[in-house]
N, C-alpha and C positions, 0 to 999 in steps of 0.2 A: 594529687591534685584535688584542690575544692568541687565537692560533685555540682555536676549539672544534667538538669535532662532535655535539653531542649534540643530539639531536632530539628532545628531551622537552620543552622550553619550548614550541613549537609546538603540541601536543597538544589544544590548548583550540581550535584552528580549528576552522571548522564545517563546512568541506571542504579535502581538498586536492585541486588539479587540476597534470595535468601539460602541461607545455608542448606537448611532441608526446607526445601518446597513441600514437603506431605509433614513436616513437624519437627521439629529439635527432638532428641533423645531424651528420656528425662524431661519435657516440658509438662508445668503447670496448668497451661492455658493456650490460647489461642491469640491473648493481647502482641498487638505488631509492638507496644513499648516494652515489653516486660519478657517476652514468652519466644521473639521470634527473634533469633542472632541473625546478619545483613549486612553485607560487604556496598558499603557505597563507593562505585564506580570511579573514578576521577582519570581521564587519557588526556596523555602530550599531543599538541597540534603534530599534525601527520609529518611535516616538515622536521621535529626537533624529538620526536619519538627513536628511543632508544632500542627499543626492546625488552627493557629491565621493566620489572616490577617491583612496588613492595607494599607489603599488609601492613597498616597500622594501627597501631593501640592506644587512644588515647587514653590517658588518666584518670581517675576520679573514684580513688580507694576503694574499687570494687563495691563502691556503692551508689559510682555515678559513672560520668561520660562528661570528659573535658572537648567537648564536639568541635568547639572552634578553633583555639588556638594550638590542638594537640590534635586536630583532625583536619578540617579545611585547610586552617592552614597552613600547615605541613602537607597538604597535597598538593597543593595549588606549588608550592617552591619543590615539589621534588617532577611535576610536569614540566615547570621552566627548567629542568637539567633533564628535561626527556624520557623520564621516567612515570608510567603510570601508576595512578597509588587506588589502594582498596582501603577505604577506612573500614576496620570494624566494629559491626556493634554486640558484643559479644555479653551477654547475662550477670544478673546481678543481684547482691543482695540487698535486701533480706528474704527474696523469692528464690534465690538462686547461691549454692554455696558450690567448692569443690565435686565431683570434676568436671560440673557444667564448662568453667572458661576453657577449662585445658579441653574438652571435646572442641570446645566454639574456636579456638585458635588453632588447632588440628584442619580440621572443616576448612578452615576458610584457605591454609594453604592446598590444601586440596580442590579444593572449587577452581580455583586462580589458574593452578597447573593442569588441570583437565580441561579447563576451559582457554587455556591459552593461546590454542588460534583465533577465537572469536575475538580477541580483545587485542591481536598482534603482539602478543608475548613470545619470550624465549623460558621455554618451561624450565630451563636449565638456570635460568636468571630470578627467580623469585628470592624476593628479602624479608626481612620481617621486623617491624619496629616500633618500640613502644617505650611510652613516657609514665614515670613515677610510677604505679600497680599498674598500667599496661605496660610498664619495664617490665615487670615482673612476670604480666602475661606471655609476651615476645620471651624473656627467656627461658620461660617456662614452655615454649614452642620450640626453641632452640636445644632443650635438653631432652625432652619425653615427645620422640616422634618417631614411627615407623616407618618403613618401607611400600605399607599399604597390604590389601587381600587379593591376588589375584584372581578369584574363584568369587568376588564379591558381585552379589544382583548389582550394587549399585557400582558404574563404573567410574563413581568420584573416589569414591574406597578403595578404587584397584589402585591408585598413585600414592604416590611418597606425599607424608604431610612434612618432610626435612627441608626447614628454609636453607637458603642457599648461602644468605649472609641475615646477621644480626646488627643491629642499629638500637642500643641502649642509651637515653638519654633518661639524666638521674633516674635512673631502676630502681625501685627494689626489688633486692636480693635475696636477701641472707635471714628466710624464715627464722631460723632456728638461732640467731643469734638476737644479740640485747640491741643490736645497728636495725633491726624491723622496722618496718611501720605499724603499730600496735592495731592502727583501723584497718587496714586491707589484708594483716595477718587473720585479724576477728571475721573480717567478712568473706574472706575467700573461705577460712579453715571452720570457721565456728568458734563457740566457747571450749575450752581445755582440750583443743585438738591433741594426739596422741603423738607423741616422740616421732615414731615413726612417718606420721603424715610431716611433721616442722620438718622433717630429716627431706623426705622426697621432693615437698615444693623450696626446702631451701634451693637453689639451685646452684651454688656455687660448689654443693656438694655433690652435684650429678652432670659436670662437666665428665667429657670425654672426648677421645681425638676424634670422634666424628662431628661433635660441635660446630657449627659452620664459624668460621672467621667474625670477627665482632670488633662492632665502633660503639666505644661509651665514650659520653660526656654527663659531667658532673660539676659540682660548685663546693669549695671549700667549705662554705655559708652554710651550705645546706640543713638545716637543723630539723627540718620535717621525715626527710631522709637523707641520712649521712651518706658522704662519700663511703665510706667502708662498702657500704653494698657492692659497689663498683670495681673497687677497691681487692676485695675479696672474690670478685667473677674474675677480673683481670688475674690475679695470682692461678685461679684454677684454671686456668685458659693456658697460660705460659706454662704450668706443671703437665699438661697434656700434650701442647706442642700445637695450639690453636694459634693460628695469625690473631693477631688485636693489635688498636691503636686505644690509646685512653687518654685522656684529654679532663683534668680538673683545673678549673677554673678557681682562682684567688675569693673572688665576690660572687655575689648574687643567690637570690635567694632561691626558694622549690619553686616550681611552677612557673618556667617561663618560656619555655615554648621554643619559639624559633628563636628567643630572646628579647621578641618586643615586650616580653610580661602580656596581660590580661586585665585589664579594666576594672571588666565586669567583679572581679577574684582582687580588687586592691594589688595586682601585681605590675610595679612599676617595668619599663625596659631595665634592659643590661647591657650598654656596651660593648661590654667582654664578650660578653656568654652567646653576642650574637654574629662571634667569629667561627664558633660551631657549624652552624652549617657549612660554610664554605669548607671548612676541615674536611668535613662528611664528602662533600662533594667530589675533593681532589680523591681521596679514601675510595670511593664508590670508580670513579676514574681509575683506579688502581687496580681495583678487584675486575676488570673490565664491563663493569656495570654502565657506563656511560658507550660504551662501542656501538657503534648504529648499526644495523642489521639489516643490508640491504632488502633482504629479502623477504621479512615481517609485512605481510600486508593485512589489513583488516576487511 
């Protein structure tokens, strides 16, 4: 996605919390835009709250933040099905390279599931979901995650940062192949990163049967990032024996969100592409992501 840094779509959360309150790992500075990763809050009306959670990633080739329509808005429609969402703002470059995000997407399932009575969660139900280089963040949280420290001072580190399900809408993939996206390989990896680092965040090469279950969607169009990303997660997901649904659309171009497109970004709607969500939703229904939990109270 085209970067943006505006932090005014976010605004309607009903908290923001920071990943480390005493500082990120790794941080540069002290700036709240730049230095400090922040899960913005968003909860379903008490009446239509599910239980489910899920973190999101919006977009913006790791060198920005698609906040509106790969964040708000995508919160706002995953509360109307009940679901609370964490948008995250997770570090960037050219202040921030490798493995600042992969800490900040760690972190943030972790925050969520520790904190998941305060917010009426089912710690067992957190998702994790991410658009174009926040595909790539989300899968790269779905493939490099621990069990957690039990013996850690801090008791966010004592839980699993392993989402529970995955939600890929056009991702990128597939570091190590010629289907990349040339800017978010440059800005997450640097210049002439090493074999071995293309090989680790490719991630379609570090599927395994604990991989949580996973929903992509994609667009045939897509010329900023090819299906194949997708394309090539779905193959290593099936060769593992990972549940997936994958969903490539004929038309439309990168970056459109729930499918209305973006304005702001020259990205017109999609008719098609804006049958995805609903897909997602029957999907998440499935996984019993949508089951109300009588007994979640806040």
């Amino acid at each position: 996605m085209v970067p943006t840094s505006a932090a005014e779509p976010l605004d309607a959360a009903s908290e923001v919390v920071k990943l480390w309150p005493g500082g990120a790992p790794g941080a540069r500075g002290d700036d709240l835009a730049k230095d400090v990763p922040t899960l913005s809050v968003f909860l379903p009306e008490p009446g239509v709250a599910t239980g489910s959670a899920i973190v999101v990633c919006p977009g913006g080739g790791y060198g920005g933040l698609a906040l509106d329509h790969e964040g708000r808005q995508v919160a706002e429609w995953l509360n109307s099905v009940g679901v609370a969402a964490f948008v995250l703002k997770y570090r960037l470059a050219p202040e921030y390279h490798q493995p600042a995000m992969l800490h900040d997407v760690n972190r943030a399932i972790r925050v969520v599931r520790q904190g998941a009575a305060k917010w009426g969660v089912d710690p067992g139900r957190i998702g994790l979901m991410g658009f174009s280089a926040g595909g790539h963040l989300a899968s790269t949280g779905g493939t490099h995650f621990d069990a957690g420290q039990a013996d850690a001072e801090d008791p966010i580190e004592r839980v699993s940062s392993r989402p529970d399900r995955l939600i890929l809408v056009y991702p990128v993939i597939a570091m190590a192949t010629p289907y990349t996206h040339q800017g978010s390989n440059r800005n997450l990896l640097g210049e002439n990163p090493s074999a071995e680092l293309l090989k680790f965040y490719s991630n379609e090469q570090q599927v395994t049967p604990q991989t949580p279950p996973t929903f992509l969607a994609h667009t045939n169009e897509d010329k900023a990032v090819p299906p194949e990303n997708s394309l090539l997660f779905a193959l290593a997901l099936r060769k593992a024996g990972v549940p997936l649904e994958l969903h490539i659309f004929e038309k439309g171009q990168h970056g459109l969100g729930l499918g209305a497109g973006a304005k702001q970004f020259n990205i017109g709607p999609d008719p098609a592409f804006q049958a995805w969500p609903g897909l997602c939703e029957t999907w998440l229904k499935g996984q019993g992501f949508l089951d109300k939990q009588p007994d979640q109270s806040r």
